[in-house]
C-alpha positions, 0 to 999 in steps of 0.5 A: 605772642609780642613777648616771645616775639621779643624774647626770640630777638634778645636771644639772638641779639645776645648770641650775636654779640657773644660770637663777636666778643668770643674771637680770638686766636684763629678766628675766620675773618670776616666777608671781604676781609684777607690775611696774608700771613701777617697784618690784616689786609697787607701787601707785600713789604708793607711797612707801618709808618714809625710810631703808628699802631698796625692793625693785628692779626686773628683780632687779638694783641700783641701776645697773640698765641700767647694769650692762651686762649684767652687766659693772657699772661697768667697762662706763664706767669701766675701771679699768686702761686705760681703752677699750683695756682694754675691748677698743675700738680708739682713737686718742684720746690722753686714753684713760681720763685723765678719770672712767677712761672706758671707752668710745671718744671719739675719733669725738665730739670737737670734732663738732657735734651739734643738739637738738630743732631743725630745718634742715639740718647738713651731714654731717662739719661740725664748725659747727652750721647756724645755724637749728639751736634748741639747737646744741652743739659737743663738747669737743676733750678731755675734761680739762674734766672730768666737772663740765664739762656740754659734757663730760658730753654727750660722756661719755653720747654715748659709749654712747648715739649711734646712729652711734658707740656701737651696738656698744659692748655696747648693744641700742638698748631700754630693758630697761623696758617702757613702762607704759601703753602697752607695748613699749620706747623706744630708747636711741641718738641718731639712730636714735630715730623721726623723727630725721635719719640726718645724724650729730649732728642729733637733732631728736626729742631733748629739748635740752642745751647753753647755749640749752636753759636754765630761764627766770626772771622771770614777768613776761617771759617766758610759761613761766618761774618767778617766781624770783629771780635773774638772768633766764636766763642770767647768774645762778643760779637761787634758788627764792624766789618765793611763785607757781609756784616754791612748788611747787619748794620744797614738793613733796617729790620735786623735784629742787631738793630737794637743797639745789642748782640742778641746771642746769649751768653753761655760763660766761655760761649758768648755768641751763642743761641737760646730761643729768645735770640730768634724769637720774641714771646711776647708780640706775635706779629709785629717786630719793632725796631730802629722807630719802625714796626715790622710785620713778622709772624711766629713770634718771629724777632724780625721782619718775616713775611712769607709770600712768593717772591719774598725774601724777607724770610730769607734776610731774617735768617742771615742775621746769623748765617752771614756765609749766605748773604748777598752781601757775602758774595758782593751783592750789597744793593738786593732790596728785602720784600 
C-alpha cells in the first residue's frame, strides 16, 4: 500500500513538473499574475532601464510566436535540408539555397499578389490587374537573397498566406490577445475578414512593394515628411528637417533611430516598404533601440503598447505617415505613452 501510495505522488510530482516545462506561447498566466498587452506585469509607458533584460511574455523568448510551438528557428530556417527537412513535399529546386529556408516556396514564385487595393485579379495570373493600388509580382527564385525586399515578402508569405501556408505548423491567431478590445487577430493572408478568397489579393492588408513608399517633400504632397532627399522615389530619405521629421529624430523609440533608413530598396523605389520595414521577425515583445528596450507586441518594430489613452500606437505609425504628426501641425511637445 506505501508503494502505490508512493507510486501516486511520483505520478503527480511528475505530471506537475511536465504542465510547468509544457508553457509556451498562449500559456494562462498564473494567480495574481496580469499581461497587459506586453511585459508581464507592466504599466502604461513603462520603459526598461537601457541595458537590462525585461521580462517576456507567455513565458517564452524573444522569438516568441516564432517559436513555432516549440520548434524554435528551425521552423524557417532548416539547417540540414532545408523544407524537405522539415518534412513539406516540394519541387522548388532552390530548396533551402538561400537564408537555409525551411518553408515550401514553389506555389509563390513569380505569382502576383496585390495589397490594399481594389478590382479584380483574375485567379492563376501571374499580371497583376492594372486597377490594382499596390501590385507586387514575387521572385522566380529566391537567390536575390534576404536583403532583396520582393525576396522578403515571399520569404514571410511562406507562412503567413492563407491558401499556401495554413498548414505549415500555423493556427491562423495571433497567441496575443488583443488588449483593448479582446480576442485575436489572424496571421494568414487571404482569409483575413473582408479579403477576397482569389488567391494573392489581399485588399484589407497594409500595402509592401515599389508603390507602397514614404512620401517626402511637404510642400507637394499633403501627407509627406519635410525631409530631405529625392522626393519619393529616386533617392533616400535623410531625416533633416526641422518640422514633422523633428519627431523622427527625437522621438526616442523611432525606427529611424537606428541610425538607418528603414524602407527598402526596390531599384528606381528607394523608400519603399517590405514586411521588415514594420516588423522585426525575430523579437515579439521588446523593441531595442538607441541603449533602450521598448515594449512592443506583434513583432512590432517599435514601441507599440496598445492600452486606452495610449498613443504609442499611434506614434509607431507616424514613423512613416508624417502628414499625421502632431509635430506636422505644430504640436512638437505631446509625450508618448
Amino acid at each position: 500500500m506505501k508503494k502505490l501510495t508512493f507510486l501516486i505522488i511520483l505520478a503527480l510530482a511528475s505530471a506537475v513538473l511536465a504542465l510547468g516545462q509544457a508553457q509556451g506561447p498562449g500559456v494562462t498566466p498564473g494567480s495574481g499574475t496580469t499581461y497587459t498587452g506586453g511585459y508581464a506585469g507592466q504599466t502604461p509607458g513603462w520603459t526598461p532601464a537601457a541595458g537590462t533584460n525585461p521580462p517576456v511574455l507567455y513565458g517564452g523568448d524573444e522569438l516568441g510566436a516564432h517559436l513555432g510551438y516549440g520548434r524554435g528557428c528551425v521552423m524557417c530556417h532548416a539547417p540540414h535540408g532545408g523544407a524537405e527537412g522539415n518534412g513539406i513535399t516540394t519541387t522548388d529546386s532552390y530548396n533551402g539555397e538561400v537564408a537555409l529556408w525551411g518553408q515550401n516556396l514553389a506555389p509563390l514564385y513569380g505569382a502576383g499578389i496585390a495589397f490594399s487595393g481594389d478590382g479584380n485579379f483574375a485567379k492563376g495570373s501571374t499580371t497583376p490587374n492594372s486597377q490594382l493600388k499596390y501590385p507586387v509580382t514575387l521572385p522566380s527564385n529566391p537567390l536575390a537573397g534576404i536583403s532583396d525586399p520582393t525576396t522578403v515578402i515571399l520569404l514571410c508569405l511562406s507562412c503567413h498566406d492563407g491558401q499556401v501556408a495554413k498548414v505549415a505548423m500555423m493556427k491562423g491567431q495571433t497567441v496575443e490577445t488583443l488588449p483593448v478590445v479582446g480576442g485575436t487577430a489572424p496571421t494568414l493572408f487571404g482569409l483575413t475578414p473582408g479579403n477576397s478568397t482569389t488567391a494573392g489579393l489581399y485588399v484589407n492588408e497594409h500595402p509592401v512593394g515599389p508603390n507602397a513608399y514614404v512620401q517626402c517633400n511637404a510642400g507637394s504632397y499633403v501627407y509627406g515628411w519635410d525631409c530631405s532627399g529625392g522626393g519619393n522615389t529616386t533617392s533616400a530619405i535623410a531625416m533633416t528637417g526641422t518640422g514633422s521629421s523633428a519627431f523622427l529624430k527625437n522621438y526616442a523609440a523611432s525606427f529611424w533611430n537606428t541610425g538607418r533608413n528603414p524602407l527598402a530598396n526596390y531599384g528606381t523605389t528607394v523608400n519603399g516598404v517590405t514586411c521588415t520595414t514594420c516588423h522585426n521577425q525575430h523579437s515579439m515583445t521588446v523593441w531595442s533601440v538607441g541603449g533602450n528596450n521598448y515594449t512592443t507586441m506583434f513583432f512590432i518594430r517599435g514601441y507599440y503598447n496598445p492600452y486606452t489613452g495610449g498613443n504609442s500606437v499611434a506614434q509607431f505609425c507616424r514613423n512613416c505617415h508624417g502628414g499625421n504628426s502632431n509635430e506636422m501641425e505644430g504640436l512638437l511637445n505631446i509625450p508618448t505613452t
